[in-house]
Structure formats: structure tokens, C-alpha cells
N, C-alpha and C positions, 0 to 999 in steps of 0.2 A: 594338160599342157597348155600353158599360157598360148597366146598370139601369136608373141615374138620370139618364144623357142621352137614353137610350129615352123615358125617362118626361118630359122634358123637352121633348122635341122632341114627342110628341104632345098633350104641353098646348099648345107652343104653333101648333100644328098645328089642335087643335080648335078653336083662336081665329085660324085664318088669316085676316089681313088687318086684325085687329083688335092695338091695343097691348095686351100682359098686365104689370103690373107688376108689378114685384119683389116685392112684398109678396104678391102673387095667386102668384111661381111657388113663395115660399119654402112657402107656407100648401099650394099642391096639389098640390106635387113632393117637398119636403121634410118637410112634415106641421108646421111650424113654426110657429108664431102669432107669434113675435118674433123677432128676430135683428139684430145691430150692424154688421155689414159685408157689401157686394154682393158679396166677393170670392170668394164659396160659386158664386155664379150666373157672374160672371165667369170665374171657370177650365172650367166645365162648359162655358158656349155655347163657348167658345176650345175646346177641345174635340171640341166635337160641329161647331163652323166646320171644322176640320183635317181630322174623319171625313169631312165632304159634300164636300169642295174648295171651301167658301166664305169662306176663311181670309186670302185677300187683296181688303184695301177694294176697291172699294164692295163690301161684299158683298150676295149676290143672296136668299141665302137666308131668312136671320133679320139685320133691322134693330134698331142701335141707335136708340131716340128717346131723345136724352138731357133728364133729368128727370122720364121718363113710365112708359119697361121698354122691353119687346121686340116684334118684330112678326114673325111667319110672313109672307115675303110671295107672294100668290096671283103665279102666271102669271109669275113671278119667270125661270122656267127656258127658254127656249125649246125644244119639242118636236123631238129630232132623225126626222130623215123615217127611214122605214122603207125599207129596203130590199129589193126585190119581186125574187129572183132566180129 
């Protein structure tokens, strides 16, 4: 994982379960106070979906809310059982 899907996924990591909007990830991923297209953030989650295996809808990991940004979502994963040999 690059730098800044590192850095991307733990922003929105520290806001699991919470929406982060575009404008929240450009300003604390990016360092950006403005910018004209989401296609920066687009390519990265597409990305960092591919790194986790979350890359085919529904996806589990990070949700689109369209109109709003993104979500980390908690408990998203089911825990696989441990193996006691």
C-alpha cells in the first residue's frame, strides 16, 4: 500500500462507522483546503478496495454514501474462527 492509501484508510479508520467527507479526506489526507474533482479520492479508495479484496459491490469494507463521502464500516468483516490444532 502506497503512503497515501495508508493514510487514507486510517483516516477513515479513525472515523469508523462514521461518514468522512470528501472535503474532510482532501483537507487530512491531502493537506488540501480546495480542490475541483473527487477523482483524486476516487482512484485511491478504487485502490486501496483492490489491496483489501473489497473491490466487488456491495462492498464490505469502506462505503460509498453518495452526496455525503465515505464510511469505515465497523464489524463489516466476519471474524474467521481460529484454528486450535
Amino acid at each position: 500500500m502506497t503512503r497515501k492509501e495508508f493514510e487514507l484508510v486510517c483516516c477513515l479508520m479513525s472515523h469508523a462507522g462514521q461518514i468522512v467527507s470528501r472535503d474532510d479526506l482532501m483537507r487530512d489526507v491531502w493537506q488540501a483546503s480546495f480542490w475541483t474533482s473527487s477523482k483524486t479520492i476516487d482512484v485511491h479508495v478504487g485502490w486501496v478496495r483492490r489491496k483489501l479484496g473489497d473491490d466487488v459491490p456491495p462492498h464490505r469494507l469502506i462505503t460509498t454514501v453518495r452526496g455525503k463521502g465515505l464510511r469505515f464500516e465497523i464489524g463489516s468483516m466476519e471474524a474467521s474462527p481460529v484454528e486450535v490444532v
